[in-house]
Short mmCIF file of the C-alpha atoms (twelve columns), coordinates in Angstrom:
data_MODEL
# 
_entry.id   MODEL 
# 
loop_
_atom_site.group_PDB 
_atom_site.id 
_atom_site.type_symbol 
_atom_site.label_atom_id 
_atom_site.label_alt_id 
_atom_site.label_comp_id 
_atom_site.label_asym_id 
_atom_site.label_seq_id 
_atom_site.Cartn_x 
_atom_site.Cartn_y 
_atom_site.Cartn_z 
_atom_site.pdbx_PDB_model_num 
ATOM 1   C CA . UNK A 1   -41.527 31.515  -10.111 1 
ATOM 2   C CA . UNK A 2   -43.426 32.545  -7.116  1 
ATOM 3   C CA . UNK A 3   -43.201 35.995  -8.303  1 
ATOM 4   C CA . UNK A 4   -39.284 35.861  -7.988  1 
ATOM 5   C CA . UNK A 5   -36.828 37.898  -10.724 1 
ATOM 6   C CA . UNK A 6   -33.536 36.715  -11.573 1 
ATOM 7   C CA . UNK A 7   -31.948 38.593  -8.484  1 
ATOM 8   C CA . UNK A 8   -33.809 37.207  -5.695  1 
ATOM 9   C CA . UNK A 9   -33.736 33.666  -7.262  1 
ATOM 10  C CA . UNK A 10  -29.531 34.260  -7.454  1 
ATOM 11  C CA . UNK A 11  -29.866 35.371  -4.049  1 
ATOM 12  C CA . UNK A 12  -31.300 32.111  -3.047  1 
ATOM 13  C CA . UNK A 13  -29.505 29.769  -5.403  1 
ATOM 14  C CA . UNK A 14  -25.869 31.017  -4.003  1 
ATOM 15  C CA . UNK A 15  -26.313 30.127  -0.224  1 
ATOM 16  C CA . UNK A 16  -28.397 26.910  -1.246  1 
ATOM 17  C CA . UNK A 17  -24.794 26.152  -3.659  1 
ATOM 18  C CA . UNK A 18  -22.365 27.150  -1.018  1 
ATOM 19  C CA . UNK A 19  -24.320 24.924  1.643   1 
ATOM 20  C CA . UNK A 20  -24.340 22.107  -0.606  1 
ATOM 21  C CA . UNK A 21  -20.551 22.460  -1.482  1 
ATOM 22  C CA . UNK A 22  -19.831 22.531  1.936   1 
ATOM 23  C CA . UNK A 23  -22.027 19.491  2.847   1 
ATOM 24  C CA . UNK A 24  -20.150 17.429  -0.131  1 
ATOM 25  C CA . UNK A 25  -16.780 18.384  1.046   1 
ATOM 26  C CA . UNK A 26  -17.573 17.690  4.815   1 
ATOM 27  C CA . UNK A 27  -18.601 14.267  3.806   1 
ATOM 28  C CA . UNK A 28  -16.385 13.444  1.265   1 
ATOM 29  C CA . UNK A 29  -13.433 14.227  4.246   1 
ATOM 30  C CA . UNK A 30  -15.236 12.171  6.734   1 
ATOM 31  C CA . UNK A 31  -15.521 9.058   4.877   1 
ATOM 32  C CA . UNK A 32  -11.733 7.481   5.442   1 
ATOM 33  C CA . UNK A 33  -12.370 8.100   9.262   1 
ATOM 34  C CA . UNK A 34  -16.157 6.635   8.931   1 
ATOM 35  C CA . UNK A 35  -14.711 3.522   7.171   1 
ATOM 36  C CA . UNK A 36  -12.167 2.891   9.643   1 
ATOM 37  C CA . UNK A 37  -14.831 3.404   12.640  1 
ATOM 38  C CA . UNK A 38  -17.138 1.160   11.241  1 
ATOM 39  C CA . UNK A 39  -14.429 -1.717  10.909  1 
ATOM 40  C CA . UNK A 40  -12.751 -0.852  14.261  1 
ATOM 41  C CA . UNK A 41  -16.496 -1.887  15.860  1 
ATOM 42  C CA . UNK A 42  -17.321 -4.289  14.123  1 
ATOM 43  C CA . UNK A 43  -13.938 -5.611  15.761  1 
ATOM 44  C CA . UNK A 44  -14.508 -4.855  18.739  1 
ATOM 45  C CA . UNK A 45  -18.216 -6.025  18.621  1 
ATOM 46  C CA . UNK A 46  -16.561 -9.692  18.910  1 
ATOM 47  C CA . UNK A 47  -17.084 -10.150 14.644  1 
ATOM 48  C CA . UNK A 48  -13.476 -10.596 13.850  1 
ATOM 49  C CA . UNK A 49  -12.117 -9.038  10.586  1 
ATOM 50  C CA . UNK A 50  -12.241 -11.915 8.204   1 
ATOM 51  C CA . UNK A 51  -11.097 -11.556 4.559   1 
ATOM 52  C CA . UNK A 52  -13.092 -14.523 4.212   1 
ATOM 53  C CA . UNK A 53  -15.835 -12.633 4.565   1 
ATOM 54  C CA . UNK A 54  -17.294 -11.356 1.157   1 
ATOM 55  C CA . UNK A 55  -18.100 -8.134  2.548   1 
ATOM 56  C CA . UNK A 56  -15.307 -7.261  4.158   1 
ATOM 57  C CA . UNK A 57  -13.506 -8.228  1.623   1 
ATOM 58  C CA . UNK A 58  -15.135 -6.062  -0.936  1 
ATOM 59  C CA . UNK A 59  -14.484 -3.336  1.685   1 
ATOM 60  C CA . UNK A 60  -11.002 -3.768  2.026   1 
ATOM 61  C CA . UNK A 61  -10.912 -3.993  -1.967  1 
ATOM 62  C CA . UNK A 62  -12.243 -1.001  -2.733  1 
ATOM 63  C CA . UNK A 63  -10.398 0.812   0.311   1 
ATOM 64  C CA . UNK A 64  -7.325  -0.421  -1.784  1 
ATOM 65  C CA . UNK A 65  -8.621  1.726   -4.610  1 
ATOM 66  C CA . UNK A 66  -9.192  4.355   -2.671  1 
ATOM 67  C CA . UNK A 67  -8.562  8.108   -4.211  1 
ATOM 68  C CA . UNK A 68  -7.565  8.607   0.009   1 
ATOM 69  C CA . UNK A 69  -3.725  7.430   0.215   1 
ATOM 70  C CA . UNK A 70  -4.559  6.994   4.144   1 
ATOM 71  C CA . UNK A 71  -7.636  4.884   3.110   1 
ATOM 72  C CA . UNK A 72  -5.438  2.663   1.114   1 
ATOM 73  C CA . UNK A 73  -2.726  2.664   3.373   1 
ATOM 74  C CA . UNK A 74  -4.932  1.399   6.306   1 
ATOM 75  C CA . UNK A 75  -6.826  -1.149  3.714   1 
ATOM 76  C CA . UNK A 76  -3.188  -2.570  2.930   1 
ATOM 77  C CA . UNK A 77  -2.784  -2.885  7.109   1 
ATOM 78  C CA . UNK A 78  -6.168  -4.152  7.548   1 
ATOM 79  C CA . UNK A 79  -4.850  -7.092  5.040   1 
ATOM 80  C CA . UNK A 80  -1.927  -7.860  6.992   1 
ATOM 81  C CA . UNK A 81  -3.443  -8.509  10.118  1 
ATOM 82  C CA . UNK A 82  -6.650  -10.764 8.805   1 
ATOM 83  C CA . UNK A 83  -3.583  -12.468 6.970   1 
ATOM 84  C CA . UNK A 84  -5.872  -14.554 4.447   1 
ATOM 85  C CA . UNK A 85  -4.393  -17.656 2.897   1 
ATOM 86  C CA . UNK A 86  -3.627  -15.425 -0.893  1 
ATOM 87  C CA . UNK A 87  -1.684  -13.452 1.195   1 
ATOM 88  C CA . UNK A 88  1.263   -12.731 -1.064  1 
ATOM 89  C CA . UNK A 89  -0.600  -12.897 -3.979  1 
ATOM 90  C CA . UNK A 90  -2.767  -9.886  -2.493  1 
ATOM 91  C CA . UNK A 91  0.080   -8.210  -1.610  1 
ATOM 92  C CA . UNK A 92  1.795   -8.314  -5.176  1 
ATOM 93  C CA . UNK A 93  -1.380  -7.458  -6.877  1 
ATOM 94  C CA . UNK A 94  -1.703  -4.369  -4.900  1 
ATOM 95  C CA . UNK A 95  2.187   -3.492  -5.190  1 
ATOM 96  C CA . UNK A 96  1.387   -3.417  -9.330  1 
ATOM 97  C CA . UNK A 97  0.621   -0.264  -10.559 1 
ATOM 98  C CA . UNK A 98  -0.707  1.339   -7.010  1 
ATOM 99  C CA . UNK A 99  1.052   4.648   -5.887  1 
ATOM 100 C CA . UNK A 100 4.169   4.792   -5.041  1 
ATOM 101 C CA . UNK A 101 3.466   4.831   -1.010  1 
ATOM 102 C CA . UNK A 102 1.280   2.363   -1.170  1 
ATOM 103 C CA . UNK A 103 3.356   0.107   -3.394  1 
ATOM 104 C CA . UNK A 104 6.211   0.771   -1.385  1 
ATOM 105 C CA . UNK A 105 3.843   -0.547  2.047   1 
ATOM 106 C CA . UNK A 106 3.057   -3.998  0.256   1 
ATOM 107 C CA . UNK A 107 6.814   -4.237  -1.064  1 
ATOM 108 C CA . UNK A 108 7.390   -3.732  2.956   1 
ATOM 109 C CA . UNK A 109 4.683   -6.555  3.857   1 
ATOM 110 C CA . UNK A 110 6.123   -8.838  1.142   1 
ATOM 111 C CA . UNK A 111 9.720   -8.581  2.700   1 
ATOM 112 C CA . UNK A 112 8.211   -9.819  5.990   1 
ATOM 113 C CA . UNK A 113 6.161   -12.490 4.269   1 
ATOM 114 C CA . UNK A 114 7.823   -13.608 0.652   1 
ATOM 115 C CA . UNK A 115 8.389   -17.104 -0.048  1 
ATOM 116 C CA . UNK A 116 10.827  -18.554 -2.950  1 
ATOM 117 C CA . UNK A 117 7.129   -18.649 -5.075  1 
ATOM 118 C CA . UNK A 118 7.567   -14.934 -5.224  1 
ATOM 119 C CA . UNK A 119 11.287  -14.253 -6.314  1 
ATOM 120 C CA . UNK A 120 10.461  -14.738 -10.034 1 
ATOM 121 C CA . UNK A 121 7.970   -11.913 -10.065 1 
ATOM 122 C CA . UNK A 122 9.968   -9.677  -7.806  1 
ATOM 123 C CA . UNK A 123 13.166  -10.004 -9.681  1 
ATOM 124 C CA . UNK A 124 10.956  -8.720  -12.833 1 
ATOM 125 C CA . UNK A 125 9.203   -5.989  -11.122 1 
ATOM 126 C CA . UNK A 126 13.303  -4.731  -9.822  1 
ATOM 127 C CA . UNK A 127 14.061  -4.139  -13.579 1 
ATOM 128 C CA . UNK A 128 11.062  -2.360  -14.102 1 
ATOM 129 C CA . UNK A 129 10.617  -0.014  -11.158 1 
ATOM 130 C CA . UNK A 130 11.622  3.345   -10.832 1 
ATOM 131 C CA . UNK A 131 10.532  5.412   -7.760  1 
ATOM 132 C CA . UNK A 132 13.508  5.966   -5.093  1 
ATOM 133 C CA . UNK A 133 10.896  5.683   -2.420  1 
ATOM 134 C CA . UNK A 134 9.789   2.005   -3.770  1 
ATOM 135 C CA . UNK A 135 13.146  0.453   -4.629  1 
ATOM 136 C CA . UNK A 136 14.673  0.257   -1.240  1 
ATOM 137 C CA . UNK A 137 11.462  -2.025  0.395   1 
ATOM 138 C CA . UNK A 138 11.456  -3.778  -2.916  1 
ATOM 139 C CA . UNK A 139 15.420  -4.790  -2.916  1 
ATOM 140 C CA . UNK A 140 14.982  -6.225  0.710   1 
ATOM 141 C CA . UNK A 141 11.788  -7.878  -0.651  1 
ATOM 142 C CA . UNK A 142 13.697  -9.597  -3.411  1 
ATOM 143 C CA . UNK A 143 16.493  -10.613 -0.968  1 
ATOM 144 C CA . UNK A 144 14.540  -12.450 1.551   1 
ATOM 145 C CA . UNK A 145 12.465  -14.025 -1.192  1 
ATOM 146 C CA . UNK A 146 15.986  -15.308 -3.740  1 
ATOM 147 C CA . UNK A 147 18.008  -15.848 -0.680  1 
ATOM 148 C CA . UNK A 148 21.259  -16.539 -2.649  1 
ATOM 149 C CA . UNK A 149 19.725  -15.929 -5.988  1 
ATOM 150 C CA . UNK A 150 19.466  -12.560 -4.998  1 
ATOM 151 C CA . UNK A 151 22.990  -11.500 -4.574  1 
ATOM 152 C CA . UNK A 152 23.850  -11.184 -7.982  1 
ATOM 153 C CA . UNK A 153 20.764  -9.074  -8.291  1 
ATOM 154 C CA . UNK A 154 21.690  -6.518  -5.123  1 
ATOM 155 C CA . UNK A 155 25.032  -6.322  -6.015  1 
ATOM 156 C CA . UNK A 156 24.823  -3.976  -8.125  1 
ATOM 157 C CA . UNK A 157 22.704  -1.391  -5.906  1 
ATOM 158 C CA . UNK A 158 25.808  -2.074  -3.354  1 
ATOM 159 C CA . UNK A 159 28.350  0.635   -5.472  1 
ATOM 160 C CA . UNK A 160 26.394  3.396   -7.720  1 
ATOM 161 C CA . UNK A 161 23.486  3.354   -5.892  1 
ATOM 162 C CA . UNK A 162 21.823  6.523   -3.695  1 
ATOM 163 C CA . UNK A 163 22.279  5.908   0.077   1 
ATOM 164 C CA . UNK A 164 18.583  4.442   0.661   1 
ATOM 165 C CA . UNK A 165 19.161  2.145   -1.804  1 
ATOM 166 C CA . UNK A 166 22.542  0.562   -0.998  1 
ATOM 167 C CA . UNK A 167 21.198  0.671   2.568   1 
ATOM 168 C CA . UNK A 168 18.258  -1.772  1.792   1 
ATOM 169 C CA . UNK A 169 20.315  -4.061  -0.521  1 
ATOM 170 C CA . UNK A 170 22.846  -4.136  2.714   1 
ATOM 171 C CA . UNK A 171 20.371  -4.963  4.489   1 
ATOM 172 C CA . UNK A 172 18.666  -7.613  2.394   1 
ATOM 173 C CA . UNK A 173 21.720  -9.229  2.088   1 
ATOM 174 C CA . UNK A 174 23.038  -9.315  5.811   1 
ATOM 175 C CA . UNK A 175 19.487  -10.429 7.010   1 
ATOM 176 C CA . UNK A 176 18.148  -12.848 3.805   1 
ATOM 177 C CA . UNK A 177 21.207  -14.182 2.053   1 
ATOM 178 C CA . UNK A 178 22.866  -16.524 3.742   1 
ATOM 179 C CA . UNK A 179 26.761  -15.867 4.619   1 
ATOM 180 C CA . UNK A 180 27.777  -15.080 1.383   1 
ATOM 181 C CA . UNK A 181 25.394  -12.271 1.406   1 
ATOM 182 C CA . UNK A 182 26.237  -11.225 4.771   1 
ATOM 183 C CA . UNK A 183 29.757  -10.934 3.765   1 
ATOM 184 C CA . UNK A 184 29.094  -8.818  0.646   1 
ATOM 185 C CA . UNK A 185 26.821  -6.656  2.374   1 
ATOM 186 C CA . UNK A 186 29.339  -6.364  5.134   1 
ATOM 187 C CA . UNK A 187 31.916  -4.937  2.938   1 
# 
């Protein structure tokens, strides 16, 4: 090759390999922050966010995916605001099998937005999760979706429970579950 031996092609090859590491890892950070530009003016450009939209909706889809827990996390924020109509059934999809922070963020968004429709599915998903950082969004969840069905499932997490926990079913039931609630979360 061009009258190269194995040393001077190694001596090229290595610098050529390190540059093209380097270029792979400088893109591969930048792409979260890219993604969130690009959105942010197309905002501001007057085109609102629309999950109506096809692409942005494949965006936001695949940012839900994302490998990036910031990338998901903003995705799952991006969904809350455009509020489409399959809202909560967005929100429990994503909540199923994503990491725990980002299952824990649409447990969050489901508290503020859960409807009766909901309970059934939450109240299966509570026997079934695990992580300490997902129960306590997930009890409150439950509680403003069951209203007085709930109790009997909080009640439990109000005695043998670690402090986040008891603190969220407290909480569910002084906020969501009518006075009954109130008073056994009171006590």
């Amino acid at each position: 090759w061009f009258g190269f031996g194995a040393v001077e092609l190694t001596a090229v090859f290595i610098p050529v390999a390190l540059l093209w590491t380097g270029m792979a890892w400088a893109v591969g950070r930048g792409y979260p922050k890219a993604l969130a530009e690009a959105l942010l003016q197309r905002r501001l450009k007057g085109r609102d966010l629309s999950l109506e939209d096809p692409e942005a909706l494949g965006i936001v889809d695949r940012a839900l995916k994302s490998e990036h827990l910031e990338e998901a996390l903003y995705a799952l924020e991006l969904m809350q605001r455009a509020r489409p109509r399959d809202l909560e059934a967005r929100l429990l999809a994503v909540s199923q099998g994503a990491r725990p922070a980002v299952r824990a963020a649409a447990y969050f968004d489901l508290e503020q937005e859960a409807s009766a429709a909901v309970f059934p599915e939450l109240r299966s998903r509570l026997s079934d999760e695990e992580h300490p950082d997902v129960l306590p969004p997930l009890l409150r969840a439950v509680a403003r979706s069951g209203d007085v069905e709930a109790i009997t499932l909080l009640e439990p997490y109000l005695e043998e429970a670690p402090a986040a926990m008891r603190g969220a079913a407290i909480a569910g039931l002084v906020r969501y579950c009518s006075v009954e609630g109130a008073v056994l979360g009171g006590t």
